[in-house]
N, C-alpha and C positions, 0 to 999 in steps of 0.2 A: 596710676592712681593720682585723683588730683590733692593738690595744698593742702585743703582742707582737709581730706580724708587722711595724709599721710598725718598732717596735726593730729590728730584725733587716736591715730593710732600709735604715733611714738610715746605723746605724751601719757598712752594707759600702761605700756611700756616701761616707761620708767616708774611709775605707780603715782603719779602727780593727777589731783584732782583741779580744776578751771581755778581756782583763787590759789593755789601752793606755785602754779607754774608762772600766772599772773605776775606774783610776788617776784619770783625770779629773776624775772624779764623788766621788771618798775613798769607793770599796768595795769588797768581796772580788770578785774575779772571779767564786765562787759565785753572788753574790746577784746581776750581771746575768745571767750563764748559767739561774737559774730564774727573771727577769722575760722572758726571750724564750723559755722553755719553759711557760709560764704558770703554771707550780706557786706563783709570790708574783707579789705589787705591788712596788711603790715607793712611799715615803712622798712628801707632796706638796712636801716641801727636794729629794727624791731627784729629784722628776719633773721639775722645774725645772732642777735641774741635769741632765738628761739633755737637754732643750731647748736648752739654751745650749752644752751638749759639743758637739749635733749641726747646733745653727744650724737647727733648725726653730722652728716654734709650737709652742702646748700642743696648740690644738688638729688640728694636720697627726700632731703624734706620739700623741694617742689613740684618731686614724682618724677625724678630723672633718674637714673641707674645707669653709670658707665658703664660700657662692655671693655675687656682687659683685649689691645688690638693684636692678634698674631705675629710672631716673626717671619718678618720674610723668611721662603726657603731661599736661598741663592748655591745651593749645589749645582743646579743646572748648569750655573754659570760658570762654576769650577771645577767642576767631575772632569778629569784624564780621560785623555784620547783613548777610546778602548784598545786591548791589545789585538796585534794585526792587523791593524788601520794602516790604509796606507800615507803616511805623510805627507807626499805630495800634492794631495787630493785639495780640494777647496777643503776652506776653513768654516766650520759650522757659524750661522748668525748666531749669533752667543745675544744679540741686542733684543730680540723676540727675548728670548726665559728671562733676560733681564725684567723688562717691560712685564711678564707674568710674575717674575717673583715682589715686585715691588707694587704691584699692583694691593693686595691687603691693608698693606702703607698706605697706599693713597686712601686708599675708604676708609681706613680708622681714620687720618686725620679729617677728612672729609663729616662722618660721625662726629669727634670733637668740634667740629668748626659750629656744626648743628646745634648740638648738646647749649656752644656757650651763645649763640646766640637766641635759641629758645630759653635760655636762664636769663640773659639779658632783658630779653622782652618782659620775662615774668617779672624782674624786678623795678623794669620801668613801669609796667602796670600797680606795682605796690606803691612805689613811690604816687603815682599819680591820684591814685585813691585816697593815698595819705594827704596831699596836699589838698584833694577836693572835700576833704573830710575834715579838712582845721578849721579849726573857731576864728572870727574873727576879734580881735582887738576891741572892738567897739559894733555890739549890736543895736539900733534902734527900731524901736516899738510906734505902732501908729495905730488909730481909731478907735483907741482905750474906751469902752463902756460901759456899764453894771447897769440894774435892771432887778428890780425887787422881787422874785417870786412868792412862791404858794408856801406853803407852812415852813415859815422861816428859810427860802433857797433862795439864792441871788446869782442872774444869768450873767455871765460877761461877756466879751468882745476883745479879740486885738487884731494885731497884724504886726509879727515880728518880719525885721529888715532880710531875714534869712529863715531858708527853710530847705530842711536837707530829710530824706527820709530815715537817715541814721540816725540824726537826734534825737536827743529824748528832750522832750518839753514838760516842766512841770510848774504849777501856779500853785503860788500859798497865799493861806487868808493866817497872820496874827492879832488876836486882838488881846484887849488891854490884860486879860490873866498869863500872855504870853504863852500861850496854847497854840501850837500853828496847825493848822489843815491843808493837806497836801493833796493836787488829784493830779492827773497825768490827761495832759492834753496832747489830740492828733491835730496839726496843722489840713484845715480842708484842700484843695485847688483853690491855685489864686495866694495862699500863703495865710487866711483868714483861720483865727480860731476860736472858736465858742463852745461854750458847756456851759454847766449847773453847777455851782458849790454848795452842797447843803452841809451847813455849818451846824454842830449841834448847842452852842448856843443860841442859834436864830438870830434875830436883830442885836446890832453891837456896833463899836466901835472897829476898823480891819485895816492893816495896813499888810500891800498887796503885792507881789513881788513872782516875777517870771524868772525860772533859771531852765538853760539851755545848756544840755552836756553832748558830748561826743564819745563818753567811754573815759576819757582819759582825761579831759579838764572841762568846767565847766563856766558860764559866765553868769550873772546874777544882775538882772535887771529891777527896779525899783517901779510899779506900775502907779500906784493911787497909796491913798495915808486917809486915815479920817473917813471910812466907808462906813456908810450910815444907809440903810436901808428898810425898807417894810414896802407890804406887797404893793404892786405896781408902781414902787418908786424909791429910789438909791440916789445917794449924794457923794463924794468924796472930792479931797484935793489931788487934783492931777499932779503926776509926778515928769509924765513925760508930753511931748508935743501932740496934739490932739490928731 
């Protein structure tokens, strides 16, 4: 069973719904909703702590299930000369049943050696996801537009410095009643993003703002102030470099 599936089912197990088990662990209900959709990992603090939310292993929750390894038998090796044996005789290779009894040993460790290095892998995979998955510090925005539409809508333009398909992108318009309008933009190829804002007060005053999340922290870029628009034509003060 993979990650995902084993999440999915420990966590109805303990009777924890996507935001109770969230909490648990300090993250957005988002980011387990896409570890049990497999769109991301968990970082290896993260996978830990889902271990201990859930009261399992690491390894039961990344679909690994140790086998408990046999004891050697070694009677072979010490079972008495049967009675009326003649003593003289050669002495049995006792090194062969060794070699067979010890042999289980070797493949359980052999098993083990497997087990931790496919856990290792998984966890260098979570980690790597994790890292390709952080925000950075400082995003910049480039070929900031607007563009007056039809019955009060206003088209925009950008191109943020990053584009991941896990993020969520959203643009707000506030104007001066401090009413904001939120829509949810898809980055296209190429990193370009446009859409339509229809604003239900129509023409106004907007100051304009792109935030960019990951699930877990998000960033808040400042686009235009001062948006003024009517059809076929919009004005504002740039906020970032053109």
């Amino acid at each position: 069973m993979e990650f995902r599936d084993m999440l999915v089912k420990a966590r109805k197990e303990k009777g924890y719904n996507q935001e109770e088990l969230a909490e648990r662990i300090g993250v957005s209900r988002q980011a387990v909703s896409k570890w049990e959709t497999g769109d991301a990992q968990p970082a290896l603090a993260q996978l830990i702590a889902l271990a201990d939310a859930l009261d399992i292993s690491l390894d039961v929750l990344c679909g690994r299930t140790p086998s408990t390894p046999a004891a050697p038998d070694l009677s072979a090796a010490t079972s008495p000369a049967p009675a009326g044996s003649d003593p003289t005789s050669a002495p049995a290779d006792h090194s062969i049943s060794l070699k067979i009894a010890f042999l289980p040993l070797v493949l359980a460790v052999l098993i083990v050696a497997g087990m931790f290095f496919h856990m290792s892998s998984t966890l260098a995979d979570a980690e790597e996801a994790a890292v390709k998955n952080q925000l950075p510090d400082t995003i910049e925005v480039s070929g900031v537009y607007f563009y007056g539409g039809k019955n009060g809508n206003v088209e925009y333009e950008f191109t943020p410095s990053i584009v991941n398909p896990n993020f969520e992108y959203t643009i707000s318009f506030t104007g001066f009643d401090r009413q904001t309008h939120i829509f949810t933009v898809t980055p296209k190829p190429g990193g370009i993003c446009q859409g339509t804002a229809d604003l239900p007060g129509g023409m106004g005053s907007y100051t304009v703002t792109l935030e960019i999340s990951n699930g877990e922290e998000s960033r808040v870029i400042a686009l235009a102030s001062g948006l003024v628009f009517e059809e076929s034509h919009a004005s504002w003060n740039p906020l970032v470099e053109p």
